[in-house]
C-alpha positions in Angstrom: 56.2 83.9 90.6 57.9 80.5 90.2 56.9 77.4 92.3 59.4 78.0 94.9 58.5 81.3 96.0 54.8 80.5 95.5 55.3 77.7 98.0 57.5 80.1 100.3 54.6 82.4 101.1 52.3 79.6 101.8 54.6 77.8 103.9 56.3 80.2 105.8 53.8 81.0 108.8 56.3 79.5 110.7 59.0 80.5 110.3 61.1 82.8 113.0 62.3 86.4 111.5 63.4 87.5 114.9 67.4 87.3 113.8 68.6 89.4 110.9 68.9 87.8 107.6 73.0 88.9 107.7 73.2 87.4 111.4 76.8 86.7 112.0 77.5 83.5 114.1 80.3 82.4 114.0 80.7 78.6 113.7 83.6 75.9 114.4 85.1 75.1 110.9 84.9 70.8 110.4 87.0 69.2 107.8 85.9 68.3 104.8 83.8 65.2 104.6 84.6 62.0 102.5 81.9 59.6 103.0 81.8 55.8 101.9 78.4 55.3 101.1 79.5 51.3 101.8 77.4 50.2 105.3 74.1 49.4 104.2 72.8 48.7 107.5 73.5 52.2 108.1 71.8 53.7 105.6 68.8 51.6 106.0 68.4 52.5 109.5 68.1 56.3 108.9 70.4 58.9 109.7 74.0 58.4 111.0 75.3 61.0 113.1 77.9 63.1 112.4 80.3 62.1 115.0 80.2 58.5 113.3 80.8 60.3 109.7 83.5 62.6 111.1 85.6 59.3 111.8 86.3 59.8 108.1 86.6 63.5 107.5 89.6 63.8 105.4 91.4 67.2 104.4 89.1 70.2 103.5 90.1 71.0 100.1 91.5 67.6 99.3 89.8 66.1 95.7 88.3 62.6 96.2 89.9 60.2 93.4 87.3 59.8 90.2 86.3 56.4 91.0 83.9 58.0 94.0 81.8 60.3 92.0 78.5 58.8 91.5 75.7 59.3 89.2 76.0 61.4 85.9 72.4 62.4 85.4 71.2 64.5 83.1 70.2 68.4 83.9 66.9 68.7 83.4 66.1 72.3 82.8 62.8 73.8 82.5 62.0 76.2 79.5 60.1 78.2 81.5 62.7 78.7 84.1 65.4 79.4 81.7 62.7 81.5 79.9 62.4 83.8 83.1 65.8 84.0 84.6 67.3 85.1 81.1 64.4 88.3 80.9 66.0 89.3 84.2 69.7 89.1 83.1 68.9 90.6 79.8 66.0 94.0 81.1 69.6 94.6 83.7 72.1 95.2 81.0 69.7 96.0 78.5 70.1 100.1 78.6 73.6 100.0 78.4 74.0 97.9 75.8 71.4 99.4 73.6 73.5 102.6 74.3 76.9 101.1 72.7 74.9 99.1 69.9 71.5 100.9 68.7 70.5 98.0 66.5 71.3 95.4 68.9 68.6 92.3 68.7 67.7 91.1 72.7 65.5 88.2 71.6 68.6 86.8 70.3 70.3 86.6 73.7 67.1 85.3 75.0 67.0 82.6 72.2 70.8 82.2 73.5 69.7 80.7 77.3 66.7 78.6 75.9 69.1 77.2 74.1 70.2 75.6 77.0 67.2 73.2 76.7 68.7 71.5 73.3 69.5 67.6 73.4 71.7 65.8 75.4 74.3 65.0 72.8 74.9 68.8 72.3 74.9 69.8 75.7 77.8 67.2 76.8 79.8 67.4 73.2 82.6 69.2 75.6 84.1 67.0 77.5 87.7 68.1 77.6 89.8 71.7 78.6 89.3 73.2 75.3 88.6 76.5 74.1 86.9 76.8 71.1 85.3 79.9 69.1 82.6 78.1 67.0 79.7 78.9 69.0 80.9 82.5 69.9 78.5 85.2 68.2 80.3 86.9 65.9 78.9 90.3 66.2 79.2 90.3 70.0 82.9 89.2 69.4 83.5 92.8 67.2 81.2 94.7 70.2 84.3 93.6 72.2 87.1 94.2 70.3 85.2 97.7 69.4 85.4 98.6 72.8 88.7 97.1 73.9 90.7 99.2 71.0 89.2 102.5 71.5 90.8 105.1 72.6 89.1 105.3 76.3 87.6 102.2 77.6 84.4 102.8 79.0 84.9 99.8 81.6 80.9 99.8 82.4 80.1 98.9 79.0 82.6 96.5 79.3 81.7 94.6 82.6 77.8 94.7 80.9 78.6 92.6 78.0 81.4 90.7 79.9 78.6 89.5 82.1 77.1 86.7 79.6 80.3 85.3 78.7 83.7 87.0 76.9 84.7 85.4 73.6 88.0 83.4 73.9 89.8 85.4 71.4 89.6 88.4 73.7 89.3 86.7 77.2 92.7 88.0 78.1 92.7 91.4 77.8 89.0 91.5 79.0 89.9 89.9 81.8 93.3 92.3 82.1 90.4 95.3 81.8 87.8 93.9 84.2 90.6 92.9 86.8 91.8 96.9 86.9 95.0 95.7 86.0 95.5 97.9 82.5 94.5 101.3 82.7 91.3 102.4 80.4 93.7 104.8 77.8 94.6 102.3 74.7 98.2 104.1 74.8 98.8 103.6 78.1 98.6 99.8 77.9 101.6 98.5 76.4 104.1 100.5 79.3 101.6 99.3 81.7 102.2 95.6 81.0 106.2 96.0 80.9 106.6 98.1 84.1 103.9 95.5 86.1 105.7 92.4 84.7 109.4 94.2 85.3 107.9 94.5 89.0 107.1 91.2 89.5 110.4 89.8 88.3 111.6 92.4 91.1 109.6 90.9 93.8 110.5 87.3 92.9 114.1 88.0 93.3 114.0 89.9 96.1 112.0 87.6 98.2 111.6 83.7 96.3 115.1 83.6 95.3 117.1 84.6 98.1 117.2 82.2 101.6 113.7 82.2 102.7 113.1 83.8 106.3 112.3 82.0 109.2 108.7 83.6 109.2 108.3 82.7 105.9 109.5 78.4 106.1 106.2 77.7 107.1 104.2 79.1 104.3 106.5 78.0 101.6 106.1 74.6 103.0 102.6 74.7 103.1 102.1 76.0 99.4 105.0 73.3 98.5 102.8 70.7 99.8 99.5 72.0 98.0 100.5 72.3 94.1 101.5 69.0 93.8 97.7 67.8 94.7 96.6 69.5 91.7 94.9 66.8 89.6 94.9 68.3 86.0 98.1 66.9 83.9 99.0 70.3 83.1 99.6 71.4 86.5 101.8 68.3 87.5 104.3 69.8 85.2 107.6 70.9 87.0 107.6 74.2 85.5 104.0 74.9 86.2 104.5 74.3 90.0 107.1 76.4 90.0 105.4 79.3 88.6 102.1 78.9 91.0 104.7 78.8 93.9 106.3 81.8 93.2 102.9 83.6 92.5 101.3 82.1 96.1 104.4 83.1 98.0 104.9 86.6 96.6 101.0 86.8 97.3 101.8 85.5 101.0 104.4 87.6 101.8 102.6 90.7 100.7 99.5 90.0 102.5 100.8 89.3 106.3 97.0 89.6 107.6 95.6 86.5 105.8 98.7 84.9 104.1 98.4 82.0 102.1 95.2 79.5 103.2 95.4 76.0 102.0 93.0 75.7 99.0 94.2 79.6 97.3 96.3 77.7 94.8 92.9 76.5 92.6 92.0 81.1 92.3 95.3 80.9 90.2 94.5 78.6 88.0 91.9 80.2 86.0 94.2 83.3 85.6 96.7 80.8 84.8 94.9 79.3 81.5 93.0 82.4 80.2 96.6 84.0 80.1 98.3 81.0 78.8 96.0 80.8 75.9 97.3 84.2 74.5 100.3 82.3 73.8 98.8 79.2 71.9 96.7 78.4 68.6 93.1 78.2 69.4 92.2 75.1 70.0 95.0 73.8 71.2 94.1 70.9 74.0 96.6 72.1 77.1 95.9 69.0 78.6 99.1 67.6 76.6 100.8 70.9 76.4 104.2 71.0 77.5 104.6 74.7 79.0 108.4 74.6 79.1 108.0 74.8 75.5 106.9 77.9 75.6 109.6 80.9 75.1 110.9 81.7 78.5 109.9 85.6 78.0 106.5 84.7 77.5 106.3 82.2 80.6 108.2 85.5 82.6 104.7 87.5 81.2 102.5 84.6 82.3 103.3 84.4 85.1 103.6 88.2 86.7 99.9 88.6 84.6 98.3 85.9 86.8 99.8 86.8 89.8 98.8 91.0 89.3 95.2 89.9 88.6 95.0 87.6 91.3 96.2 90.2 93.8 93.4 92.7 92.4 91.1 89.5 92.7 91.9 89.3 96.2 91.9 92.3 97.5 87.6 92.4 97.1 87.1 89.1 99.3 90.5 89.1 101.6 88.2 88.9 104.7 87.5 85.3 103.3 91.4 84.7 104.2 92.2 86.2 107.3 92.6 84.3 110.4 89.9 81.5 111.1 88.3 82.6 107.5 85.1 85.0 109.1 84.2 86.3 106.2 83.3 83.0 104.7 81.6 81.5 108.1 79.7 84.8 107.9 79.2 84.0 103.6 77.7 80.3 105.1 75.3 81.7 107.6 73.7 83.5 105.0 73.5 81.3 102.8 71.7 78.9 105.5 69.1 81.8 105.4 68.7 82.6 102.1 67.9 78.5 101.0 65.7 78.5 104.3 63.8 81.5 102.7 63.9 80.2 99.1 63.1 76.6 99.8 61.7 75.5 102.6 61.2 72.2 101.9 65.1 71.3 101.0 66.2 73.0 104.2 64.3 71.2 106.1 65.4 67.9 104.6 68.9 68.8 104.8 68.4 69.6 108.6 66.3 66.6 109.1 69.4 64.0 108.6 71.9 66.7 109.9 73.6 68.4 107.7 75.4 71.5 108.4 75.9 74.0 105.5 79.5 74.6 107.0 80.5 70.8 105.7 79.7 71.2 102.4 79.8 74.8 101.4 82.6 76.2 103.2 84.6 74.6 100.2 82.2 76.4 97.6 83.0 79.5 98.8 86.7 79.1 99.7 87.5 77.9 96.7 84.8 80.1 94.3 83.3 76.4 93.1 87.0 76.0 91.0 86.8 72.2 92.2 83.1 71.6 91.9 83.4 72.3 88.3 85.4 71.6 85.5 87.9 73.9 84.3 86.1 75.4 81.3 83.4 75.7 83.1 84.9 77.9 85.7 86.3 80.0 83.2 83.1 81.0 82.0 82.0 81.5 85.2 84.5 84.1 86.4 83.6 86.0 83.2 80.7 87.2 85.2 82.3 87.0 88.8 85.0 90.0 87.3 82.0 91.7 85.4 80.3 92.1 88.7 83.4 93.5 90.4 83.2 95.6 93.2 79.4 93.9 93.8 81.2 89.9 93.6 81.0 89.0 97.0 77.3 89.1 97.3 76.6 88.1 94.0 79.2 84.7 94.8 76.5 83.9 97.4 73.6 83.9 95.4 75.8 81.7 93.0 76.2 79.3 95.6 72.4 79.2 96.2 71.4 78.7 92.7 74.1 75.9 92.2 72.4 73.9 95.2 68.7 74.6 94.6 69.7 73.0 91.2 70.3 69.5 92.6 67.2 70.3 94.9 65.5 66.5 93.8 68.3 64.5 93.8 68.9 65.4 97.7 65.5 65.3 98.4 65.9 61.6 97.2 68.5 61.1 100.1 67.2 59.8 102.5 70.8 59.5 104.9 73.1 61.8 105.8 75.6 59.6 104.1 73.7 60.0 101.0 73.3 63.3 101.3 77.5 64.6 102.3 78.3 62.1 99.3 76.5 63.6 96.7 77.1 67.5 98.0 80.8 66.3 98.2 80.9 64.5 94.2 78.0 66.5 92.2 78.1 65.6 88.8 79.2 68.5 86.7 81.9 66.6 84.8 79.7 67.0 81.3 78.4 70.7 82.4 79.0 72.9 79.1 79.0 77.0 79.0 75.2 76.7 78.6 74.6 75.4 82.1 77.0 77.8 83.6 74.8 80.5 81.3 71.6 79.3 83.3 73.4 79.1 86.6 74.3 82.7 86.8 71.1 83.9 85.0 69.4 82.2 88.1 71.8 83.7 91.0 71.0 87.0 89.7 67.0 86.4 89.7 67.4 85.2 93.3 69.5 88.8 94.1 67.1 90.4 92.4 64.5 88.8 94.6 66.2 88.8 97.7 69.1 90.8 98.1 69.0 94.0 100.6 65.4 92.9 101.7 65.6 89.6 103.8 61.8 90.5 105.1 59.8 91.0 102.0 58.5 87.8 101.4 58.0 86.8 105.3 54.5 85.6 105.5 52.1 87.4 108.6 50.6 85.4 111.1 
């Protein structure tokens, strides 16, 4: 039992079970907060209430320029920890696997998360949006490609050792595969792609490039305004914009009962890259790509690829989109419960200067944690969010809990509420590597493990 849920049972006598762990209250949505930690008298004084902070609540998806972000410690990662969250990934995929691959070796995917506890210097090598093989496992990268050419796909087999991470080379069509966009039959796949893109090309000019309708003005405007706030060079590019508004809109106009919500853009862009790199030598830094470079027919593919996988993306977590966004107030709630449950302590702290989960993690699960993290980073992470399918939406929420219990001591070192919305707001994952995104999912899936579909197990009796 780890410290946490050791301290849990002796702590939580007081606790009041009386509402259901999936309690649905429904919550007015703030914006998004964008302190300046610059009135010292404030912070020195204790708390600051929220109706002074909301005085400079900004947009609630808007990116704070780079100059704000503060500290870039170090993750400090405990052997141990990483030790026991990677047993439970591996004993959950281990049957399976063993099925495809007899001889396969688990101590060496175990020996893959301690890894996680190697030196600084190789842990923040990657600083930049590449891809790059050299650390793939080459037999893991022929299990893939095994079970990607065969005849019939067994997609289980596929989402199991998709889960850890899927080797650049065949990111692409695993992602195509785990997305249910390409059927399982190997023969199938080729007129597949070219009916689905031809489809696409039909939607765009029957609804993007004809007069827009009056119903429509509004969302067009709205995703018009969006793109351009996307920070990363390649997405200030002309002909990128263009392509993410035609994807959004299309999206829009087929989905009347959420439409487009400010902050959908950032779920394209990791669609966006994956695909992009099928085109490109590995390697390649698409930070100074130019896309219009690119042969028009395989922008045309690109583009009708990320917008298919995004609408099959969708379709598991639309309630997150519809109108006032329940399904994420609902996502937040729980949340609030599970770290209550988890850590008692850190709940307490956050409650104590008065912080609402709704300020800080509405965005997280919004926007699937695309701008708390750096691009590569989010990459790897939606390896495992398209593994676990059908089963995403829960597991997202565990995500989210494992992702803030893992700055649980530098919040506890806040002592202001100023403090504490600035950090939650600019956490410093600019120099987070695959490993750490590795160690983050091994540790949402120990905490579903735990806690998933019993909410009163651990409840301590009076």
């Amino acid at each position: 039992m780890s410290d946490q849920a050791q301290k849990l049972s002796g702590d939580n006598n007081d606790m009041n079970y009386k509402n259901s762990f999936w309690k649905k209250n429904i919550i007015n949505l703030p914006g998004r907060a964008s302190p300046r930690k610059d009135n010292k008298s404030a912070s020195s004084s204790g708390s600051t209430s929220f109706d002074d902070f909301q005085e400079s609540v900004n947009d609630a998806w808007e990116i704070e320029a780079e100059d704000e972000i503060l500290r870039l410690s170090d993750v400090k990662i405990s052997k141990r920890v990483a030790h026991s969250a990677a047993v439970n990934v591996i004993n959950n995929h281990k049957a399976s696997i063993e099925e495809i691959h007899k001889p396969t070796n688990f101590n060496s995917e175990k020996q893959e998360i301690s890894s996680l506890c190697k030196s600084k210097e190789s842990r923040n090598a990657q600083s930049k949006i590449e891809f790059s093989n050299s650390d793939v496992d080459t037999n893991k990268l022929t299990k893939f490609q095994t079970l990607i050419n065969g005849n019939l796909l067994h997609l289980e087999e596929l989402k199991k050792l998709s889960w850890s991470g899927v080797p650049v080379e065949v990111r692409p069509m695993t992602w195509r595969l785990l997305a249910g966009y390409l059927p399982t039959s190997s023969e199938r796949r080729e007129q597949a792609l070219i009916r689905k893109r031809v489809d696409y090309i039909n939607l765009v000019k029957k609804y993007y490039d004809t007069d827009k309708d009056e119903v429509y003005k509004d969302t067009y405007r709205q995703i018009h305004i969006d793109i351009p706030r996307m920070s990363t060079p390649l997405f200030q590019q002309k002909t990128v914009q263009e392509m993410f508004e035609r994807i959004l809109f299309i999206w829009a106009i087929r989905h009347p009962a959420s439409g487009y919500v400010q902050g959908m853009n950032d779920l394209v862009t990791p669609f966006y890259v994956v695909f992009l790199q099928e085109y490109l030598s590995l390697g390649v830094n698409i930070e100074t790509l130019d896309v219009s470079s690119i042969p028009k027919e395989h922008r045309d593919a690109l583009e009708a690829d990320s917008f298919w996988c995004l609408s099959k993306f969708l379709d598991g977590i639309q309630d997150n989109y519809i109108f006032a966004q329940l399904g994420i107030q609902q996502k937040v709630n729980q949340l609030k419960e599970l770290i209550q449950r988890i850590d008692r302590t850190l709940h307490d702290h956050l409650m104590k200067h008065g912080i609402d989960y709704l300020q800080f993690s509405f965005r997280w699960m919004n926007n699937l944690l695309t701008r708390e993290l750096p691009l590569r980073c989010s990459i790897r992470l939606w390896d495992t969010y398209l593994a676990e399918s059908d089963c995403f939406a829960t597991f997202q929420l565990y995500v989210c809990a494992a992702f803030l219990l893992n700055w649980r001591q530098e919040l506890l070192e806040e002592k202001d509420f100023q403090g504490l919305m600035l950090m939650l707001q600019n956490l410093p994952t600019q120099k987070w590597t695959d490993a750490d995104i590795s160690l983050l999912v091994a540790e949402a899936y120990r905490l579903k493990f735990t806690f998933a579909d019993a909410p009163n197990h651990l409840a301590t009796k009076k």
